[in-house]
DRENTI-31697 format. One record per atom (N, C-alpha, C): atom name; residue in three letters; x, y, z; residue number from 1. Coordinates in Angstrom, 2 decimals. Atoms other than C-alpha are relative to their C-alpha. Example, Ala and Ser with C-alpha at 12.3 -4.5 7.8 and 13.67 -1.06 7.14 Angstrom:
{N ALA {0.89 -1.19 0.00} 1},
{CA ALA {12.30 -4.50 7.80} 1},
{C ALA {0.90 1.20 0.00} 1},
{N SER {-0.82 -1.19 -0.06} 2},
{CA SER {13.67 -1.06 7.14} 2},
{C SER {-0.77 1.09 0.73} 2},
//
This chain:
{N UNK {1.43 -0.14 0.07} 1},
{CA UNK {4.45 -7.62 28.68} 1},
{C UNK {-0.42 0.26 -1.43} 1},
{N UNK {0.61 -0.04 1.57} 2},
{CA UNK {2.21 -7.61 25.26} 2},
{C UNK {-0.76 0.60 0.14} 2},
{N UNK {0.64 -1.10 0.55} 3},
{CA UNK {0.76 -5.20 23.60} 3},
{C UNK {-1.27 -0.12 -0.87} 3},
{N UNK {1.18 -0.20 0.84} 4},
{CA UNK {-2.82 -5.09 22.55} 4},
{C UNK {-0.25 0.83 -1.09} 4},
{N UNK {0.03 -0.93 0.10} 5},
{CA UNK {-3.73 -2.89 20.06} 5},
{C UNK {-1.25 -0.55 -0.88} 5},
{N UNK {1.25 0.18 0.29} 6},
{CA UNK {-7.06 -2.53 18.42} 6},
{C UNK {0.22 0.54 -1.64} 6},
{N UNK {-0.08 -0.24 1.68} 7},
{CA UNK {-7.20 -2.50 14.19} 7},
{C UNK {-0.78 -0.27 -0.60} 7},
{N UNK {0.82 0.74 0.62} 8},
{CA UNK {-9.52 -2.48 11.73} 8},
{C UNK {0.29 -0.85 -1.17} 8},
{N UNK {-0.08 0.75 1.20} 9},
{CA UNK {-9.15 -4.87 8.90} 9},
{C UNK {0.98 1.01 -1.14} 9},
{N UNK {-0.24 -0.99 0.89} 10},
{CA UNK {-8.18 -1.95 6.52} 10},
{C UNK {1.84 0.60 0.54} 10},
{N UNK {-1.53 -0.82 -0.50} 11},
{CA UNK {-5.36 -0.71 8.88} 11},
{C UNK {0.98 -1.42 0.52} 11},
{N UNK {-1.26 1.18 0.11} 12},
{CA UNK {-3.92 -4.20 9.27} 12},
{C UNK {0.49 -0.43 -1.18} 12},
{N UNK {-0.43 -0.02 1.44} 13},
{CA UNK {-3.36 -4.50 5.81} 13},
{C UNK {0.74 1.22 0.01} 13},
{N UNK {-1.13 -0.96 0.37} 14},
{CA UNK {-1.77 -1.30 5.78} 14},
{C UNK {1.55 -0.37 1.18} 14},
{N UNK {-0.96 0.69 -0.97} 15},
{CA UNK {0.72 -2.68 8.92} 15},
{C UNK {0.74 -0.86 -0.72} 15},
{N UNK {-1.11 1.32 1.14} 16},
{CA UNK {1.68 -5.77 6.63} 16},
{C UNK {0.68 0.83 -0.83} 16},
{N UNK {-0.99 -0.49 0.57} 17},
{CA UNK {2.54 -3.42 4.06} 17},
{C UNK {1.08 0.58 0.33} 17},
{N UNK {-1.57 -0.37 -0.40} 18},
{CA UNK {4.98 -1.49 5.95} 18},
{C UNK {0.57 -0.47 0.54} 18},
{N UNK {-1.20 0.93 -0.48} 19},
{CA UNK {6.55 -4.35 7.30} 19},
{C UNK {0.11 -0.83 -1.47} 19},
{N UNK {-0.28 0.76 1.27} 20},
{CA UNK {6.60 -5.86 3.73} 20},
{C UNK {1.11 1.04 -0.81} 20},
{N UNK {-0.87 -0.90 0.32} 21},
{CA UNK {8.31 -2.56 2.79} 21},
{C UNK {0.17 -0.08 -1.81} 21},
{N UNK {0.04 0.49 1.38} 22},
{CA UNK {7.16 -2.60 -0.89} 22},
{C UNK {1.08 1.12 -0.40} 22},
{N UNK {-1.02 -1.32 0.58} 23},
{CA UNK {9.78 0.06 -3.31} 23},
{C UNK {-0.90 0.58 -0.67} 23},
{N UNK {1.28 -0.82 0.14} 24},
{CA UNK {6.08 0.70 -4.95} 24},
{C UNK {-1.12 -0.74 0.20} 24},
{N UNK {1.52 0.21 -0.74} 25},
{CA UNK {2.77 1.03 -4.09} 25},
{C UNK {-0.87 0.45 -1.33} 25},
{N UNK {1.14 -0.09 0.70} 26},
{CA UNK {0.01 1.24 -6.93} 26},
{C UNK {-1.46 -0.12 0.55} 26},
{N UNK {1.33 0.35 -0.45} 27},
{CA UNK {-3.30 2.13 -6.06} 27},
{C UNK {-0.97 0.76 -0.72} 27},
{N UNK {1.55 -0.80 -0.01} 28},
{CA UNK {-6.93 3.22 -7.02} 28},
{C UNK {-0.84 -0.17 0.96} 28},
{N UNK {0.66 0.00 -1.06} 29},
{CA UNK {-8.41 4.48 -4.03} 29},
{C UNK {-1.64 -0.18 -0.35} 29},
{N UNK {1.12 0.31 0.03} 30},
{CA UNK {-11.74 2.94 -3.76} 30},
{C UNK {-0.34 -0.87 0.92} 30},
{N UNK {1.09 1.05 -1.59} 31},
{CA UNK {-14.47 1.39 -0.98} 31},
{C UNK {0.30 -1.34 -0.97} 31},
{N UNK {-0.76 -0.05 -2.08} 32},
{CA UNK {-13.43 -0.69 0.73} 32},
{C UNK {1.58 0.36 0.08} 32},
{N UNK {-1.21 -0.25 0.20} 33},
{CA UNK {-9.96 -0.01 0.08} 33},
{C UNK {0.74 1.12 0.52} 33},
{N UNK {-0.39 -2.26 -0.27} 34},
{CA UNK {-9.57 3.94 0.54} 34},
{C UNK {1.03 0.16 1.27} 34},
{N UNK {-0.61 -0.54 -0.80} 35},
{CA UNK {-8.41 3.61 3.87} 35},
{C UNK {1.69 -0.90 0.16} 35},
{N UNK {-1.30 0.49 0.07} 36},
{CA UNK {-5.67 1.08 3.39} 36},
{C UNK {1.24 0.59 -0.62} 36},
{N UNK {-0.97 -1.32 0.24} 37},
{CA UNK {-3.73 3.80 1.39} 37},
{C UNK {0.29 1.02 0.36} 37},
{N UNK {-0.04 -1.30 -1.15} 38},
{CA UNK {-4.63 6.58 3.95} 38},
{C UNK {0.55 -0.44 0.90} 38},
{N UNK {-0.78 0.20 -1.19} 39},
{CA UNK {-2.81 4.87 6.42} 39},
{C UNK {1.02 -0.12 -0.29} 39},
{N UNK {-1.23 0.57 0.48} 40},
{CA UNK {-0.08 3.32 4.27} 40},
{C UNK {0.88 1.43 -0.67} 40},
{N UNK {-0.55 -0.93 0.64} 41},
{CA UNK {0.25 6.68 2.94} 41},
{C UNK {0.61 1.04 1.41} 41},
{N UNK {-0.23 -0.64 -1.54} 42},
{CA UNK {0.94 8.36 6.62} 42},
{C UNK {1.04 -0.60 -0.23} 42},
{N UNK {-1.20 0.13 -0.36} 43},
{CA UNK {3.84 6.24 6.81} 43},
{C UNK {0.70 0.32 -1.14} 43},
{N UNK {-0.93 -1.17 0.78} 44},
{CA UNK {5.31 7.52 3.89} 44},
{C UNK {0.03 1.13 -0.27} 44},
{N UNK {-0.38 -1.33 -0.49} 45},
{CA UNK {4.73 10.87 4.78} 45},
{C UNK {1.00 0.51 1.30} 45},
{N UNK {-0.97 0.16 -1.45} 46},
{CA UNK {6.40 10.13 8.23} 46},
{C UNK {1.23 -0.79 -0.30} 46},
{N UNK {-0.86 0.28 0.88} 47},
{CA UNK {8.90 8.68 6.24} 47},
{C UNK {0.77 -1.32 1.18} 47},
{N UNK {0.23 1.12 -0.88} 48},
{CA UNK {8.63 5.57 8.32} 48},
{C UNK {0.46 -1.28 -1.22} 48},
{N UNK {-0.33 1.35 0.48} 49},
{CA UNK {9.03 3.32 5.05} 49},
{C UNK {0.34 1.15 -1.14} 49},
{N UNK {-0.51 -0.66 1.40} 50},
{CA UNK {10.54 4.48 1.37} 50},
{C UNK {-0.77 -0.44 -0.89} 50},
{N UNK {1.04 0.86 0.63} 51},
{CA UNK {7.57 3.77 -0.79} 51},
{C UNK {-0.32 1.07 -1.23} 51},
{N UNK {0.87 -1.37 1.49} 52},
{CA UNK {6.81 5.41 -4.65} 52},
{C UNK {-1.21 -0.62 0.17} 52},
{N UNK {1.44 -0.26 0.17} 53},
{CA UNK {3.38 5.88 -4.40} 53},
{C UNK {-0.50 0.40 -1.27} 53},
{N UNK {0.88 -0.52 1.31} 54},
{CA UNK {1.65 5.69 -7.52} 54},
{C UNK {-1.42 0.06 -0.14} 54},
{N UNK {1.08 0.00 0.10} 55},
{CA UNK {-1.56 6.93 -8.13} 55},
{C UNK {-0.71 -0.05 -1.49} 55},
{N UNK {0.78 0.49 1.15} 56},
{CA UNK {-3.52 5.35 -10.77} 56},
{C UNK {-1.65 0.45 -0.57} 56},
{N UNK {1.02 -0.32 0.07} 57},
{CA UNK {-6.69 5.89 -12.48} 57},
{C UNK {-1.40 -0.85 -0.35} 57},
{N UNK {0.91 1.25 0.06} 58},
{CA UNK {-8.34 2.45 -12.64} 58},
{C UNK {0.84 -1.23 0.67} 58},
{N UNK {-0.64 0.90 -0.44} 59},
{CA UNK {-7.66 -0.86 -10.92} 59},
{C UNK {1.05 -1.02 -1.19} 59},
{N UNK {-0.57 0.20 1.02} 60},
{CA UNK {-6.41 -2.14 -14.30} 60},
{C UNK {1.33 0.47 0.06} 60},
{N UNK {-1.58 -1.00 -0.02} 61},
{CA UNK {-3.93 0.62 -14.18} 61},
{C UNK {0.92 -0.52 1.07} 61},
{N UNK {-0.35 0.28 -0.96} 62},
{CA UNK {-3.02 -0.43 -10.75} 62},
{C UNK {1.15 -1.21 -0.25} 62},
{N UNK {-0.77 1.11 0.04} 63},
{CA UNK {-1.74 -3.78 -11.57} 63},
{C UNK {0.48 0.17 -1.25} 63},
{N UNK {-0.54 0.67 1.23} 64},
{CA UNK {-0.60 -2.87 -15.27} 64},
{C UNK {1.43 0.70 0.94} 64},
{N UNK {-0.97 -0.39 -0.38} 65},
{CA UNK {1.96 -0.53 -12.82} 65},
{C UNK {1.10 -1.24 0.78} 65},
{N UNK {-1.07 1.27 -0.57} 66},
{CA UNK {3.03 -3.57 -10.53} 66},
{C UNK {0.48 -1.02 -0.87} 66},
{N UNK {-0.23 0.57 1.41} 67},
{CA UNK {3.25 -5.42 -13.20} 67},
{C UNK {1.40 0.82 -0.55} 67},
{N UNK {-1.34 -0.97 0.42} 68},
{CA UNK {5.83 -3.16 -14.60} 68},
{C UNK {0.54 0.23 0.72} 68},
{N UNK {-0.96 -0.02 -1.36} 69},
{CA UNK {7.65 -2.57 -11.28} 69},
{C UNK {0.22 -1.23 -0.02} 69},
{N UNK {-0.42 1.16 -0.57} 70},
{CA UNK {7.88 -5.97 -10.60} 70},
{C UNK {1.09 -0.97 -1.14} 70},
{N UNK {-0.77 0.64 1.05} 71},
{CA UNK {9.46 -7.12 -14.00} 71},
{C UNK {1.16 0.55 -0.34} 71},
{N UNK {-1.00 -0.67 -0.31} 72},
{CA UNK {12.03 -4.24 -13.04} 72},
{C UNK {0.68 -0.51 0.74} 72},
{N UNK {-0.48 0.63 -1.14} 73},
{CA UNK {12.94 -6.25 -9.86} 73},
{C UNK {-0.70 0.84 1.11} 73},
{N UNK {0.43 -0.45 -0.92} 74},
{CA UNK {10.89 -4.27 -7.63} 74},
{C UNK {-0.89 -0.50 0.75} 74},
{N UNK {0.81 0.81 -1.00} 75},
{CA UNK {8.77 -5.36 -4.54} 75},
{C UNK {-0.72 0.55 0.06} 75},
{N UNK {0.98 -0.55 -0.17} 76},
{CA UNK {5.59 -4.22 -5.27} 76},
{C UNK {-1.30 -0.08 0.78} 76},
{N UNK {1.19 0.31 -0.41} 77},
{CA UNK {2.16 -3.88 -3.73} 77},
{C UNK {-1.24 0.94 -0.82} 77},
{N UNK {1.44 -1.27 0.26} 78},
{CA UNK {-1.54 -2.72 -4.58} 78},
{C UNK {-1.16 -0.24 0.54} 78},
{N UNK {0.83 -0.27 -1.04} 79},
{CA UNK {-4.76 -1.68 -2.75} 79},
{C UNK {-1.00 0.90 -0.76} 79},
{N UNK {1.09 -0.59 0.54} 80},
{CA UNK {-7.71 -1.61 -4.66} 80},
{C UNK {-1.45 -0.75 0.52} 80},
{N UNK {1.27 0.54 -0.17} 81},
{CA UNK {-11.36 -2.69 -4.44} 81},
{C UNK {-0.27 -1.93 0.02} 81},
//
């Protein structure tokens, strides 16, 4: 049997990410965005996925971090405006 489940836009984006299972996460929380890191951030408090969470202080910043993770070899993501 299948499973319905009801999501908003914001929290299915955070779902992809923890099945994408980034090694970091860069973000500047900001509308519309905010809640896609409040959820994504639950599962790495529930330690559901292994995710450095970086918190940035502009969307700039955001991607100069993935940017730099990613040229490390890391599987990054980010979740800004």
């Amino acid at each position: 049997m299948s499973r319905v489940v009801a999501l908003t836009g914001n929290q299915a984006a955070a779902e992809a990410m923890r099945q994408i299972r980034p090694e970091v996460c860069a973000a500047y929380p900001i509308t519309p965005s905010t809640q896609v890191m409040e959820t994504f951030a639950q599962f790495v408090a529930d330690g559901v996925v292994d995710t450095e969470l970086v918190a940035v202080e502009s969307e700039h910043s955001a991607m100069s971090a993935c940017v730099g993770a990613a040229a490390a070899g890391g599987r990054v993501m980010t979740a800004t405006s």
